[in-house]
LUMDRENRO-106863 format. One record per residue (C-alpha): x, y, z. Coordinates in Angstrom, 2 decimals. Example, Ala and Ser with C-alpha at 12.3 -4.5 7.8 and 13.67 -1.06 7.14 Angstrom:
REM residues 2
c1 12.30&c2 -4.50&c3 7.80
c1 13.67&c2 -1.06&c3 7.14
This chain:
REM residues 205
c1 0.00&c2 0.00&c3 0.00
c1 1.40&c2 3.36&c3 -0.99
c1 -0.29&c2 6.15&c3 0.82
c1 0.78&c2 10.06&c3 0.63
c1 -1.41&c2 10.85&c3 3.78
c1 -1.27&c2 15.28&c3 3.00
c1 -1.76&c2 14.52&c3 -0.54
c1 -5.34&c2 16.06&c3 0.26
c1 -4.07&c2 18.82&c3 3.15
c1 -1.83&c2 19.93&c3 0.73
c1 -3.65&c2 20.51&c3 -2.18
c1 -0.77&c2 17.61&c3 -3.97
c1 -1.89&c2 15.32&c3 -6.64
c1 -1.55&c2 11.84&c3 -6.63
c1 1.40&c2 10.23&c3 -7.70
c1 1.46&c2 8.90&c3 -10.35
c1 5.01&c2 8.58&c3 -11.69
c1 5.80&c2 7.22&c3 -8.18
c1 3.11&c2 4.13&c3 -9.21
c1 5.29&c2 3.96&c3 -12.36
c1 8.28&c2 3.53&c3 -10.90
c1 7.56&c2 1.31&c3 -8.37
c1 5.59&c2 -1.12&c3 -10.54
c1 8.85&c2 -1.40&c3 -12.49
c1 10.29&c2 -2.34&c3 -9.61
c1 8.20&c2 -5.21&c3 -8.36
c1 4.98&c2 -7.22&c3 -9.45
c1 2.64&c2 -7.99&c3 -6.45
c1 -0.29&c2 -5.92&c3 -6.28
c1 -0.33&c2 -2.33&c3 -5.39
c1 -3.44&c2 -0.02&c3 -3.48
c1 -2.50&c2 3.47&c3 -3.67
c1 -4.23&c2 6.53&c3 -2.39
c1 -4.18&c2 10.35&c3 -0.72
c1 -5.20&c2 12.96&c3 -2.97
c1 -7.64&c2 11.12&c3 -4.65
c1 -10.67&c2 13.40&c3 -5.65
c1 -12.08&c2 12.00&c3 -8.97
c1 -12.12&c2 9.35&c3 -11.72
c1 -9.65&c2 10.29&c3 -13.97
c1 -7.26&c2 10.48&c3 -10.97
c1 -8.47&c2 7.10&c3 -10.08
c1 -7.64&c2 5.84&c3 -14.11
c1 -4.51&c2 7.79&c3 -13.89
c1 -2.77&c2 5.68&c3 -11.15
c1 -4.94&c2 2.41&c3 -12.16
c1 -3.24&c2 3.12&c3 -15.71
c1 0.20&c2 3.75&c3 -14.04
c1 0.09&c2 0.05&c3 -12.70
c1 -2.13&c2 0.46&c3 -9.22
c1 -4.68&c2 -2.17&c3 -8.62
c1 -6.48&c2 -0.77&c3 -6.52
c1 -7.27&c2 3.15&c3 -5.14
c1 -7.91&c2 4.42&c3 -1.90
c1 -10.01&c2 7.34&c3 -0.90
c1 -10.70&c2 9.10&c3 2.14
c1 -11.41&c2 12.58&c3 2.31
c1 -13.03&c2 12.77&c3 -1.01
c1 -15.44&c2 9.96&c3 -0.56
c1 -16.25&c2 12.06&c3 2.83
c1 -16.94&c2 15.47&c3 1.19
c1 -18.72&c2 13.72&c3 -1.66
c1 -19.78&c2 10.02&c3 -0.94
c1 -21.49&c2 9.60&c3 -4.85
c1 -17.99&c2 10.01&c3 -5.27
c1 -17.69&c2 5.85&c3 -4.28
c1 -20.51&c2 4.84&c3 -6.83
c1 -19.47&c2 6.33&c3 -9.50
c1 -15.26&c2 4.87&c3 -9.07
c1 -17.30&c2 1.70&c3 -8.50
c1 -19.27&c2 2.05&c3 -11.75
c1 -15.96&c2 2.92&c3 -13.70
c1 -13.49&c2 1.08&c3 -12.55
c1 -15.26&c2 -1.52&c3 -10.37
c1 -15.55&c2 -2.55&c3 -7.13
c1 -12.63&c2 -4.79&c3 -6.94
c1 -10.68&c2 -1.53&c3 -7.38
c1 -11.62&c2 0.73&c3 -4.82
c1 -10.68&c2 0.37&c3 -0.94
c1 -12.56&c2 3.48&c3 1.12
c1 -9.78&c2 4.47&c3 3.50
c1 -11.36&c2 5.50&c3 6.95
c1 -9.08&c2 6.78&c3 9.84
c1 -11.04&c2 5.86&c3 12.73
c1 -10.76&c2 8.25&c3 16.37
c1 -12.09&c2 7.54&c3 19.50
c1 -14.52&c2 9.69&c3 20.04
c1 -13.64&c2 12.33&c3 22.69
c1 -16.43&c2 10.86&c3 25.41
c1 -14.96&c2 6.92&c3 25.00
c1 -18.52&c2 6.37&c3 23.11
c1 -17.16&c2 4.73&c3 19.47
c1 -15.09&c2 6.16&c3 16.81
c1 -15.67&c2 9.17&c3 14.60
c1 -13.75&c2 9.13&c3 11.05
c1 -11.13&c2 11.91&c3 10.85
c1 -9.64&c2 13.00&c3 7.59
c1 -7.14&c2 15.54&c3 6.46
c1 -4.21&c2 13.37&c3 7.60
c1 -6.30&c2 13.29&c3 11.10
c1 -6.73&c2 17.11&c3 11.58
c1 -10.52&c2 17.32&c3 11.29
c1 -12.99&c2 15.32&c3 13.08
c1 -16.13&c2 14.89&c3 11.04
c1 -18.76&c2 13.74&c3 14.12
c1 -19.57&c2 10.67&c3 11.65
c1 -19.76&c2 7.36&c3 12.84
c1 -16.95&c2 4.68&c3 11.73
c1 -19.39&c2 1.68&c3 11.39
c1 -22.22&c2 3.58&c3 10.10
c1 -19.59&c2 4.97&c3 7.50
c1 -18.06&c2 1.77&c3 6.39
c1 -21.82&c2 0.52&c3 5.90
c1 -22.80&c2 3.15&c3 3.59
c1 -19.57&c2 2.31&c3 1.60
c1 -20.28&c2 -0.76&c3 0.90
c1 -23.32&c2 -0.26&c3 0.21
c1 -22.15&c2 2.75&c3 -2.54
c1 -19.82&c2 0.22&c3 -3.97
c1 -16.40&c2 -0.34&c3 -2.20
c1 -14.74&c2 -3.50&c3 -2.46
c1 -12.63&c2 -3.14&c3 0.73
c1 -12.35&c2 -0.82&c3 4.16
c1 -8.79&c2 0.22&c3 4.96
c1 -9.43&c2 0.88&c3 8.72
c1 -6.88&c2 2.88&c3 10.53
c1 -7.07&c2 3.17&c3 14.11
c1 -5.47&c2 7.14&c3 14.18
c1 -5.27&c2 6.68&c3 18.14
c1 -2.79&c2 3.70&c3 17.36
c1 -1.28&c2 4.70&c3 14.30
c1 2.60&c2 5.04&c3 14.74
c1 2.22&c2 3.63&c3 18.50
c1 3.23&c2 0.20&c3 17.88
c1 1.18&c2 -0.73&c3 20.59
c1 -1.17&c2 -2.85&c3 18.69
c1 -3.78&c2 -2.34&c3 16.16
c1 -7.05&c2 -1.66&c3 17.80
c1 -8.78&c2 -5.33&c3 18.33
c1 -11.83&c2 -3.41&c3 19.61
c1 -12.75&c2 -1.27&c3 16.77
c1 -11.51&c2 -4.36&c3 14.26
c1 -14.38&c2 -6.57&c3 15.97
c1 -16.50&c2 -3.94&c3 16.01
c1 -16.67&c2 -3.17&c3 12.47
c1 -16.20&c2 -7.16&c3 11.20
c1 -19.56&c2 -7.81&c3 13.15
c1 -21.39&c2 -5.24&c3 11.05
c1 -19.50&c2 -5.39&c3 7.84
c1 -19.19&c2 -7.64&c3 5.00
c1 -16.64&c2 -6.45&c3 3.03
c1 -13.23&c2 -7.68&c3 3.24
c1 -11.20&c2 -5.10&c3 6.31
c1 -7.43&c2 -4.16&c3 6.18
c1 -6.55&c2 -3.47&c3 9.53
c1 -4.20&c2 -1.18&c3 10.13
c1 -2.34&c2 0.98&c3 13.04
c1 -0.36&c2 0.39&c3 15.76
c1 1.60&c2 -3.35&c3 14.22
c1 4.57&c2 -3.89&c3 16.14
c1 4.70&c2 -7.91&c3 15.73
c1 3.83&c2 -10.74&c3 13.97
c1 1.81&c2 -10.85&c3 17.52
c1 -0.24&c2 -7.51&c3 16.93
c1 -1.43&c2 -9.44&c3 13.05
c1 -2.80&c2 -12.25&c3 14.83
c1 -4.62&c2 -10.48&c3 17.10
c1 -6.23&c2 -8.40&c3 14.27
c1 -6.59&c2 -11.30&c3 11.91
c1 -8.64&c2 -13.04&c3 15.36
c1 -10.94&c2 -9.55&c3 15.78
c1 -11.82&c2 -10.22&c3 12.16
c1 -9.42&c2 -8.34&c3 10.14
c1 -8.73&c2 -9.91&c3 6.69
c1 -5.48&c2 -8.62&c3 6.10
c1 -3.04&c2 -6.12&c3 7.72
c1 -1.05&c2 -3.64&c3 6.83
c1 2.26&c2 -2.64&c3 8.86
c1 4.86&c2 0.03&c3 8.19
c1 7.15&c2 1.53&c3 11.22
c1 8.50&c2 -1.93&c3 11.94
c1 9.86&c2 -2.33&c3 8.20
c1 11.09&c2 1.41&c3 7.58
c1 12.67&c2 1.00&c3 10.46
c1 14.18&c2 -2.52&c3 9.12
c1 13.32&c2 -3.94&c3 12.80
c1 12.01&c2 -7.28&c3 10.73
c1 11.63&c2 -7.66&c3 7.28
c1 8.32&c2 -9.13&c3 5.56
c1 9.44&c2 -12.76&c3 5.09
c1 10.02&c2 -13.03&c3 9.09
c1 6.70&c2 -11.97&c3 9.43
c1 4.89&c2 -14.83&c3 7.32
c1 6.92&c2 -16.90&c3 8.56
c1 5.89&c2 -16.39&c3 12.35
c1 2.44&c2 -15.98&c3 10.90
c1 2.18&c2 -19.14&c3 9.20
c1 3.65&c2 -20.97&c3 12.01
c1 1.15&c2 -19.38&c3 13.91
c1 -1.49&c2 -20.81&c3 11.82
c1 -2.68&c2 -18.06&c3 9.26
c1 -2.82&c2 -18.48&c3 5.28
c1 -0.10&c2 -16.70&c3 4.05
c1 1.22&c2 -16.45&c3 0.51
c1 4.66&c2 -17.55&c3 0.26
């Protein structure tokens, strides 16, 4: 997953020639998104060798926004990003966009619901109260929105172990993403699957 997470708060396009050089680089698939805000920036990095795009903020300011990528490009294609925040009082999570700098009031589960519903084919859920913590992903919001949801959920947030992955994979996450521990070359992703597998989850080798 290649994310630019102030694409949006800074006005920056998507980036596309990035997509083009990495897909030189390496064949597995590739979900890219931040700055986002139409279809022909969706086609652009889908034509630059992306798989799949993510949207956040966009979807949020204009949620027809999901039909109509689904409609073009198809579902398969399109993973609605939603960074999840506690809500101030402890009662569920709002979504925040604008790399986390505005809360929006809406709910996370209601939000995911109505995205599926418009279309998406996946939820990229970020806990932003974990993110960058590596103190786990957030097993309570994962089983939260895996009771109410039927698309397929990327956890993500907080990974500091193969340990952290199996505890989102058991909340109901259906893949996981991880960053900090790899940029910081603390394990590398083979190690990972490894421990994963051995603890007993379908990995591709």
């Amino acid at each position: 997953v290649i994310l630019d997470v102030v694409a949006t708060a800074r006005e920056r396009a998507a980036a596309v020639e990035t997509v083009e050089r990495v897909r030189r680089s390496i064949s597995i698939p590739i979900a890219v998104g931040g700055g986002v805000r139409s279809i022909g920036d969706a086609e652009s990095l889908l034509a630059a060798g992306a798989d799949k795009v993510c949207i956040n903020t966009a979807a949020v300011d204009r949620p027809a926004l999901i039909s109509e990528l689904a409609a073009r490009v198809g579902a398969q294609c399109v993973v609605i990003a939603i960074d999840a925040a506690l809500r101030v009082d402890g009662d569920g999570w709002e979504v925040v966009t604008r790399a986390g700098t505005r809360r929006t009031g809406i709910d996370a589960l209601a939000w995911a619901r109505e995205c599926a519903i418009r279309g998406a084919g996946e939820v990229l859920l970020t806990s932003w109260d974990r993110d960058g913590t590596r103190s786990g992903y957030d097993t309570a919001l994962l089983t939260a929105m895996s009771s109410t949801e039927s698309i397929p959920i990327i956890a993500s947030g907080g990974a500091d172990s193969s340990v952290h992955m199996v505890e989102a994979f058991e909340a109901g996450a259906h893949a996981v993403l991880a960053a900090s521990i790899f940029h910081d070359r603390d394990t590398t992703v083979g190690t990972i699957k490894r421990e994963l597998a051995i603890a007993g989850v379908e990995v591709r080798s």
